[in-house]
C-alpha positions as CSV (number, residue, x, y, z in Angstrom):
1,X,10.6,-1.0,5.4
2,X,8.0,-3.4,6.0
3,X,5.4,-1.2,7.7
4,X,6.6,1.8,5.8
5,X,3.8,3.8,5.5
6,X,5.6,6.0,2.3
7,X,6.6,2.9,0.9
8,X,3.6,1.4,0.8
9,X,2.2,4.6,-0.8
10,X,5.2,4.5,-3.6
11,X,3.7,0.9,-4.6
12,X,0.5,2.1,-4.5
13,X,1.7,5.0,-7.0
14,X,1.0,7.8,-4.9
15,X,4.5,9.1,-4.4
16,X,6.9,9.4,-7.0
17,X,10.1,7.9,-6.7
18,X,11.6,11.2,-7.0
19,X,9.7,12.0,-3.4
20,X,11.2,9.3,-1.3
21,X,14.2,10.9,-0.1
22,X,12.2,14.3,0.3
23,X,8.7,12.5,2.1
24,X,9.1,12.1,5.8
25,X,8.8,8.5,6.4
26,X,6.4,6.8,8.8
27,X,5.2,3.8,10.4
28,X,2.2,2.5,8.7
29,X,-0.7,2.4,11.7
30,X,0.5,6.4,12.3
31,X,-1.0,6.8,9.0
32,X,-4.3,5.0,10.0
33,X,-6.6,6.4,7.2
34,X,-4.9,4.1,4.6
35,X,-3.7,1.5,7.2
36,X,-7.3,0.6,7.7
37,X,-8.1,-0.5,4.3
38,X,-5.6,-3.4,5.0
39,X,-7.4,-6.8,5.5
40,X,-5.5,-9.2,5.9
41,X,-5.0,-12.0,8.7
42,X,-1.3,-11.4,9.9
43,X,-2.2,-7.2,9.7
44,X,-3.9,-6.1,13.1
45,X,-6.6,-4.2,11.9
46,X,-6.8,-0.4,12.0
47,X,-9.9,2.0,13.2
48,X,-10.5,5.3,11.8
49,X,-13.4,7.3,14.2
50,X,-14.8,10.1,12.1
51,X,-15.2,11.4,8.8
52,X,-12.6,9.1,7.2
53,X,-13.9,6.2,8.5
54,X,-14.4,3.6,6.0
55,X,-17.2,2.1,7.6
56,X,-19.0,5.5,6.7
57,X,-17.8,5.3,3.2
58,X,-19.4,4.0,-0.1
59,X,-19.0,-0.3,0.2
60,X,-18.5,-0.5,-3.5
61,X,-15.2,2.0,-3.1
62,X,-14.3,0.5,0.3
63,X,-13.8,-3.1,-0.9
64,X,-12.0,-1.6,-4.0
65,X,-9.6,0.1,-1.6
66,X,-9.5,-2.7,0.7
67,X,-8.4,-5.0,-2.6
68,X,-5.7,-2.5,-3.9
69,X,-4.1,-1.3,-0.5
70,X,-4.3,-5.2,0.7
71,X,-2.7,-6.4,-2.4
72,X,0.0,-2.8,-2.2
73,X,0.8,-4.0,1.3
74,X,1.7,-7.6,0.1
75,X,3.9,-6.7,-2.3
76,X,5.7,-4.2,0.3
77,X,5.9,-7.5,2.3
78,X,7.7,-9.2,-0.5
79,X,10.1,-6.8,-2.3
80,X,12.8,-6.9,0.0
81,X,13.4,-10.6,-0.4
82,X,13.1,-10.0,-3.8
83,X,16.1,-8.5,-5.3
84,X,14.8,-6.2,-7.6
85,X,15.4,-2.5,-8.0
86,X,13.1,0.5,-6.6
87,X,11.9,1.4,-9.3
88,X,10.2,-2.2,-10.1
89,X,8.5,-2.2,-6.3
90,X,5.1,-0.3,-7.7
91,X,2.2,-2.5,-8.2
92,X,1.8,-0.4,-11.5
93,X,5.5,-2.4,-12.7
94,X,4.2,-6.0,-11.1
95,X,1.3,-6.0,-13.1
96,X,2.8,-5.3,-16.3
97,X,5.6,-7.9,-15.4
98,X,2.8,-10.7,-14.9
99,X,0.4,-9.6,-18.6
100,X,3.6,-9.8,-20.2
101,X,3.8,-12.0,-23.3
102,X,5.9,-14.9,-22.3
């Protein structure tokens, strides 16, 4: 599940959870147009040649992708070891978890 390209777009938010058993899964780099806005050290990074190549793209929106996808691919990292259910794996669900009032 760890380089689970449809999981990582189900944290992201965009697949619904209703679409994981009907979304053929994938390994992450065979989906290389979002696999290359993952920066991180332990991630061998990705090359896209052509029109979807984020070295052609805006910088403002490739760093903003870079952030999200980076910080989408952590958290696919980390939910297995985490015990909690599907539908708390989006980022969407984290990020309410952390601004809650304590």
């Amino acid at each position: 599940m760890i380089d689970s390209d449809l999981y990582l777009r189900y944290i992201l938010g965009e697949v619904e959870s209703g679409q994981l058993m009907a979304i053929p899964e994938r390994h992450l780099r065979c989906n290389p147009v979002i696999a290359q806005f993952i920066v991180a050290p332990e991630f061998l990074p990705v090359f896209v040649e052509g029109p979807f190549d984020k070295r052609q793209l805006d910088a403002n929106d490739v760093a903003r992708r870079e952030e999200r996808t980076t910080r989408g691919w952590r958290r696919l990292q980390e939910v297995r070891g985490l015990g909690v259910a599907i539908n708390e794996y989006p980022l969407s669900n984290e990020e309410k978890r952390k601004n809650a009032p304590r």
